[in-house]
PAVEXVO-358041 format. One record per residue: residue number from 0; residue in one letter; y, z, x of N, C-alpha, C, CB in turn. Coordinates in Angstrom, 3 decimals, padded with zeros to 6 digits. Atoms other than C-alpha are relative to their C-alpha. Glycine has a CB too. Example, Ala and Ser with C-alpha at 12.3 -4.5 7.8 and 13.67 -1.06 7.14 Angstrom:
+-----+-----+----------+----------+----------+----------+----------+----------+----------+----------+----------+----------+----------+----------+
|   n | res |     n_py |     n_pz |     n_px |    ca_py |    ca_pz |    ca_px |     c_py |     c_pz |     c_px |    cb_py |    cb_pz |    cb_px |
+-----+-----+----------+----------+----------+----------+----------+----------+----------+----------+----------+----------+----------+----------+
|   0 |   a | -001.190 |  000.000 |  000.890 | -004.500 |  007.800 |  012.300 |  001.200 |  000.000 |  000.900 |  000.027 |  001.246 | -000.992 |
|   1 |   s | -001.190 | -000.060 | -000.820 | -001.060 |  007.140 |  013.670 |  001.090 |  000.730 | -000.770 |  000.462 | -001.415 |  000.414 |
+-----+-----+----------+----------+----------+----------+----------+----------+----------+----------+----------+----------+----------+----------+
end
This chain:
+-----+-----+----------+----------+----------+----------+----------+----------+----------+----------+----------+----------+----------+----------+
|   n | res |     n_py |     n_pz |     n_px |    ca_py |    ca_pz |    ca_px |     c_py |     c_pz |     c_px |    cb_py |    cb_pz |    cb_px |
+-----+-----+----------+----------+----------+----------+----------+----------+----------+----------+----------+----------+----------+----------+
|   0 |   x | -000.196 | -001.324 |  000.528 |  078.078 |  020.932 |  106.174 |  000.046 |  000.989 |  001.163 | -001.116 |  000.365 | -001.007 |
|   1 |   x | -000.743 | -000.696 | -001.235 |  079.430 |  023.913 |  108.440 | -000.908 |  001.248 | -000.382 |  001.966 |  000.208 | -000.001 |
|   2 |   x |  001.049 | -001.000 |  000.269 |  076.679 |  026.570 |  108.240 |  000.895 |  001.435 | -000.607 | -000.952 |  000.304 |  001.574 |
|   3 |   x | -001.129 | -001.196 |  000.446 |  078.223 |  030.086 |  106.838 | -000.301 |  001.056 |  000.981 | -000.152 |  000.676 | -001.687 |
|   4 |   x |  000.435 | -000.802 | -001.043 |  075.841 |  032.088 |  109.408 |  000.191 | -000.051 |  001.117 | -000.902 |  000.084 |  000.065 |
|   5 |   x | -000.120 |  000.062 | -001.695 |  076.054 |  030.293 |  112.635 |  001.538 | -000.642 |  000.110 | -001.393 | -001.198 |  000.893 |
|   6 |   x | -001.281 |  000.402 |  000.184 |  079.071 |  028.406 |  111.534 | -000.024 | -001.241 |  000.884 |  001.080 |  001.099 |  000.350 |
|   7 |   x |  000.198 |  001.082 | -000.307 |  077.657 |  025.119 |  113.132 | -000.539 | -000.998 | -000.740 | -000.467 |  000.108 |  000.799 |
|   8 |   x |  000.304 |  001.707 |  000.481 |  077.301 |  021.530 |  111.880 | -001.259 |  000.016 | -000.565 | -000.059 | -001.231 |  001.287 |
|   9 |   x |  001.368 |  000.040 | -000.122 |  073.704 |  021.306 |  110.494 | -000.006 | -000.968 | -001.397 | -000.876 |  001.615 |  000.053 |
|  10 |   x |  000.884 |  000.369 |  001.053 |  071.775 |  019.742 |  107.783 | -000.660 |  001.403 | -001.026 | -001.226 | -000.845 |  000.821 |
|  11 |   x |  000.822 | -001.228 |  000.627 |  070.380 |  022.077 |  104.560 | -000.989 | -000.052 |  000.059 |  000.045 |  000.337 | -001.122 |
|  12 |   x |  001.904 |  000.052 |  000.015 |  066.992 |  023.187 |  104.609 | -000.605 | -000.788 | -001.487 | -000.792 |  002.042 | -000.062 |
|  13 |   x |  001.046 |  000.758 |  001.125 |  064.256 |  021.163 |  102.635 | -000.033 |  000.644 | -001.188 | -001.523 | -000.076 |  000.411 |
|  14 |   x |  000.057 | -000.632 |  001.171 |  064.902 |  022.347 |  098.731 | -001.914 |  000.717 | -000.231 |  000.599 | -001.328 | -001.221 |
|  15 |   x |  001.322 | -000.366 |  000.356 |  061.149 |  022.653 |  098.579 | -000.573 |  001.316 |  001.138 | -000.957 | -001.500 |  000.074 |
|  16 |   x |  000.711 | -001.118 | -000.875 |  061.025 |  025.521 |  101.447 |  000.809 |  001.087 | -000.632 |  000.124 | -000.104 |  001.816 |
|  17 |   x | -000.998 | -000.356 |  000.646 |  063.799 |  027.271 |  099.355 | -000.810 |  001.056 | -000.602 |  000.733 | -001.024 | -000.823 |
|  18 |   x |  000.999 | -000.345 |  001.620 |  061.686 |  029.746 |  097.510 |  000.565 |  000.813 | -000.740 | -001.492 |  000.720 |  000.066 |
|  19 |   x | -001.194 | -000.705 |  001.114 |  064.791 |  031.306 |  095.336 |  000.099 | -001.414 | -000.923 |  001.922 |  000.588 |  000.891 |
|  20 |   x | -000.130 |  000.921 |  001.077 |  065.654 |  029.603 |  092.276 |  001.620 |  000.419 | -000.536 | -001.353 |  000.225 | -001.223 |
|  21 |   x | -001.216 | -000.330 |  000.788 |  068.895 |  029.233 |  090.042 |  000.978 | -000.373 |  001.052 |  000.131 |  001.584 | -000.565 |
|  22 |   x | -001.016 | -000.179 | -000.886 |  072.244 |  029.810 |  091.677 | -000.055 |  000.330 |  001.283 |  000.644 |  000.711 | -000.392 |
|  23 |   x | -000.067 | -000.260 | -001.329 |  071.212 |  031.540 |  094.618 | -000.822 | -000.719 |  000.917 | -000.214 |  001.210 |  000.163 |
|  24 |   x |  000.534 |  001.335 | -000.578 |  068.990 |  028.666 |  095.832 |  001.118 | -000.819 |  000.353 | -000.909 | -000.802 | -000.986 |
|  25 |   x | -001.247 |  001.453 |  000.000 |  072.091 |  025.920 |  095.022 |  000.329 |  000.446 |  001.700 |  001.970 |  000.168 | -001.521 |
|  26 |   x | -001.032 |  000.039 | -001.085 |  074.153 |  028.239 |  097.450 | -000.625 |  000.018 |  001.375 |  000.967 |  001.190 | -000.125 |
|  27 |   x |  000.910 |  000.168 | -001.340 |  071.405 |  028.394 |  100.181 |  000.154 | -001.325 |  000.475 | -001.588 |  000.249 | -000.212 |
|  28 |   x | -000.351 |  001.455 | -000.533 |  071.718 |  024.565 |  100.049 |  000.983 | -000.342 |  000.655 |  000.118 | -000.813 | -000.816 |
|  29 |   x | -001.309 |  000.610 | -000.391 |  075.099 |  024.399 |  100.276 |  000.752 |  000.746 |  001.173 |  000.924 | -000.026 | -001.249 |
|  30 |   x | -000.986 | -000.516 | -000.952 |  076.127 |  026.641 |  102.762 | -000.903 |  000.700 |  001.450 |  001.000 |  001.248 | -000.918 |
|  31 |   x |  000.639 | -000.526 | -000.612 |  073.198 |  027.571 |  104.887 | -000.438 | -001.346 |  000.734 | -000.831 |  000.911 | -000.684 |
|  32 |   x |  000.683 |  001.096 | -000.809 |  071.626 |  024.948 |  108.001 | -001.651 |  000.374 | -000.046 |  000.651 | -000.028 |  001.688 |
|  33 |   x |  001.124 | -000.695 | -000.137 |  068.227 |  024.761 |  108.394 | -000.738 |  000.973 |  001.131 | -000.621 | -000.815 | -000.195 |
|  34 |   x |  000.608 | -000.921 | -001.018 |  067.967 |  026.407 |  111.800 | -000.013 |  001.319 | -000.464 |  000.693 | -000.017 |  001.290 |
|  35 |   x | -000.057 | -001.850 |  000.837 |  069.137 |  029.822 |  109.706 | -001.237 | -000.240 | -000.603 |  001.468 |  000.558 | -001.475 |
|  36 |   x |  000.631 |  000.393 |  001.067 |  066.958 |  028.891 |  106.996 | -001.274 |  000.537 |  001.189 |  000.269 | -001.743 | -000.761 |
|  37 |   x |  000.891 | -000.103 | -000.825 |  064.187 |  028.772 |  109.656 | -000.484 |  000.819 |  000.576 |  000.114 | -000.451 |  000.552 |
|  38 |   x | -000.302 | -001.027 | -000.858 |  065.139 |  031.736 |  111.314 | -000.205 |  001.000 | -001.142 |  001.468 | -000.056 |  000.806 |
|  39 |   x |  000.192 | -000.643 |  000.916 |  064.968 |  033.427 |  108.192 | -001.311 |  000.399 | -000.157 |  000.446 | -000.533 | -000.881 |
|  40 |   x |  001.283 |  000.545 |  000.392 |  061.586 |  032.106 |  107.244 | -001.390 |  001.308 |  000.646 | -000.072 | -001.817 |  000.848 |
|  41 |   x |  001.001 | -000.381 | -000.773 |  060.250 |  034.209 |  110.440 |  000.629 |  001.959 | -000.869 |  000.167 | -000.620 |  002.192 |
|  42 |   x | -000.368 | -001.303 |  000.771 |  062.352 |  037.455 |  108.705 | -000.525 |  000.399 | -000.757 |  000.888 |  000.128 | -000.512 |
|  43 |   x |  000.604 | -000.222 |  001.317 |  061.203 |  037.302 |  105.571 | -001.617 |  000.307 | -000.113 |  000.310 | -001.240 | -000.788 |
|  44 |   x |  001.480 | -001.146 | -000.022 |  057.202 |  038.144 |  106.663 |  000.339 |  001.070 | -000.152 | -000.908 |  000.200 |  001.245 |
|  45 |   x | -000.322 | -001.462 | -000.646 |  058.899 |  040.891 |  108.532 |  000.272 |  001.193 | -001.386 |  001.666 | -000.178 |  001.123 |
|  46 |   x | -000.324 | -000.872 |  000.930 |  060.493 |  042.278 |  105.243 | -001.031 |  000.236 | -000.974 |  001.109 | -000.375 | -000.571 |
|  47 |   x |  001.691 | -000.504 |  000.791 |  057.425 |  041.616 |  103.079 | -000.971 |  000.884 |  000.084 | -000.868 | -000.722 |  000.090 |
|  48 |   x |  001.001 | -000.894 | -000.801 |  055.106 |  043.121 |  104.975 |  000.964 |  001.914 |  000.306 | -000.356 | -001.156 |  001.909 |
|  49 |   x | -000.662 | -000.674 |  000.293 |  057.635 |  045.949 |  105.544 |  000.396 |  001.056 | -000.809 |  000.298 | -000.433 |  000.020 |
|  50 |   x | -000.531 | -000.261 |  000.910 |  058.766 |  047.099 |  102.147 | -001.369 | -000.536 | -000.819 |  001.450 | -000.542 | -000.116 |
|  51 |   x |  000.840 |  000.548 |  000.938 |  055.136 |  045.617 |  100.706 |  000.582 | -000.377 | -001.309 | -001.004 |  000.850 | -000.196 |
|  52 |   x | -000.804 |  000.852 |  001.209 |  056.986 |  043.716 |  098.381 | -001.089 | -000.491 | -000.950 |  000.920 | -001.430 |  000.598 |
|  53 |   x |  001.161 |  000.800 |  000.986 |  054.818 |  042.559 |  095.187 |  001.000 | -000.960 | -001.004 | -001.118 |  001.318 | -001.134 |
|  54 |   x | -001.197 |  000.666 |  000.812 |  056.337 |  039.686 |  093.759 |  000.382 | -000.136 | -001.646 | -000.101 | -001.271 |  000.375 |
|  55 |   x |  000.157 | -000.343 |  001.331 |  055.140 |  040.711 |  090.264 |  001.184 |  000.926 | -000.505 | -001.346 |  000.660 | -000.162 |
|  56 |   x | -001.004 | -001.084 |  000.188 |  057.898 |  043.075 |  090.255 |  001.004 | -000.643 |  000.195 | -000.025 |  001.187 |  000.799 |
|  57 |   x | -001.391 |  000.940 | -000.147 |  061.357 |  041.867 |  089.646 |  000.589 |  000.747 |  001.104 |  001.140 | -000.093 | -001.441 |
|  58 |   x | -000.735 | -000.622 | -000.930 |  062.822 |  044.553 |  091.417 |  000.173 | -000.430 |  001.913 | -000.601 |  001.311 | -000.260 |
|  59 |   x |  000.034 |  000.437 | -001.119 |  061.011 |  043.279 |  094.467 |  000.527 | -001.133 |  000.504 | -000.914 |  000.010 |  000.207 |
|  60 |   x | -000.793 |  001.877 | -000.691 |  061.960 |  039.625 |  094.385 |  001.664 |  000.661 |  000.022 | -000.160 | -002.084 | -001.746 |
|  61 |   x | -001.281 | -000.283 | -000.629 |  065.528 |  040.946 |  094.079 |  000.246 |  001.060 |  001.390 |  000.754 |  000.534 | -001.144 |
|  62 |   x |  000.222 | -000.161 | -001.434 |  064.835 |  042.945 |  097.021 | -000.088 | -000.818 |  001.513 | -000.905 |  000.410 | -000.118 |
|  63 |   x |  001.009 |  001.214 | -001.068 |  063.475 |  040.282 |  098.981 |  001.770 | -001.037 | -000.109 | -002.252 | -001.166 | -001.196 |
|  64 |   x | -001.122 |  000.311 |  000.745 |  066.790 |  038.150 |  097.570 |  001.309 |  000.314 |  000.149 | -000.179 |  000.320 | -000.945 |
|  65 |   x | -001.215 | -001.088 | -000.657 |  069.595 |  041.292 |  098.724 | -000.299 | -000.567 |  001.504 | -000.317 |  002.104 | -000.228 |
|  66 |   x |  000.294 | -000.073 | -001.323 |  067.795 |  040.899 |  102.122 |  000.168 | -001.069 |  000.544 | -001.105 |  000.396 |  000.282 |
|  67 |   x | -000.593 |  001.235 | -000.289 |  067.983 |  036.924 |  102.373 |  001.663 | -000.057 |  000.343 | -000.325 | -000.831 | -001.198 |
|  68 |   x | -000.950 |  000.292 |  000.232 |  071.200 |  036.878 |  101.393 |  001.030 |  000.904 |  001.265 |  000.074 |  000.186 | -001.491 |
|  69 |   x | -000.471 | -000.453 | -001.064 |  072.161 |  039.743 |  103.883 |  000.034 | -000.844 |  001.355 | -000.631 |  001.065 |  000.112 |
|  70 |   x |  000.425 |  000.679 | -001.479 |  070.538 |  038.228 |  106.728 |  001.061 | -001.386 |  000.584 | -001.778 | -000.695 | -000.238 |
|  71 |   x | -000.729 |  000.659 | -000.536 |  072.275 |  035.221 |  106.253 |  001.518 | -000.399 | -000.221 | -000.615 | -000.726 |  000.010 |
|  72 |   x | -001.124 | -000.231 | -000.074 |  075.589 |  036.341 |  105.766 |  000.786 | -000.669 | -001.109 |  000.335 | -000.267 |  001.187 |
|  73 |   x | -000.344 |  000.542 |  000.990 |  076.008 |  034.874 |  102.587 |  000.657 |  001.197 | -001.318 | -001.267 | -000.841 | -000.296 |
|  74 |   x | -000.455 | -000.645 |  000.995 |  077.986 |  036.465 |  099.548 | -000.948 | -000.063 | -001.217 |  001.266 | -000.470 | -000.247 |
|  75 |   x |  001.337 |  000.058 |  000.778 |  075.678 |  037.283 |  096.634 |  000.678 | -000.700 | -001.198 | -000.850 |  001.585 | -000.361 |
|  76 |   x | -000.713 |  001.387 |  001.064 |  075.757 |  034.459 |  094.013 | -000.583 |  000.499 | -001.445 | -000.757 | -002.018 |  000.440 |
|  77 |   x |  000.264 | -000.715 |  000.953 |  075.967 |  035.828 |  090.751 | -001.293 | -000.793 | -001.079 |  001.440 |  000.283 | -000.619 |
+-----+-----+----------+----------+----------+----------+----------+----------+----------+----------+----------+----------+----------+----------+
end
């Protein structure tokens, strides 16, 4: 698989580090490597902490969700 971010060869990240669900998980599988994925991983404190995200709040997980999906240059999966 041809990463969509770095646009190199990789392997997908471990479904179980994935922590989106539905569609926009699948496409993390399918089009993301795990070095992004990884690279993400260290982002995603950053934005938490950030934006004090509470995940009780939908608004926030789709927050959290816009910002993945930015980061890794992915189109948002309906």
């Amino acid at each position: 698989m041809v990463c969509k971010r770095c646009g190199r060869e990789g392997a997908p990240p471990n479904p179980k580090r994935v922590g989106f669900a539905g569609p926009f998980k699948e496409k993390v599988q399918k089009e993301i490597c795990e070095t992004c994925w990884a690279e993400w991983e260290g982002v995603e404190i950053k934005v938490i902490n950030e934006y004090r995200l509470n995940f009780f709040e939908p608004q926030h997980r789709e927050m959290l969700r816009k910002a993945c999906a930015d980061f890794l240059k992915m189109e948002e999966a309906e």
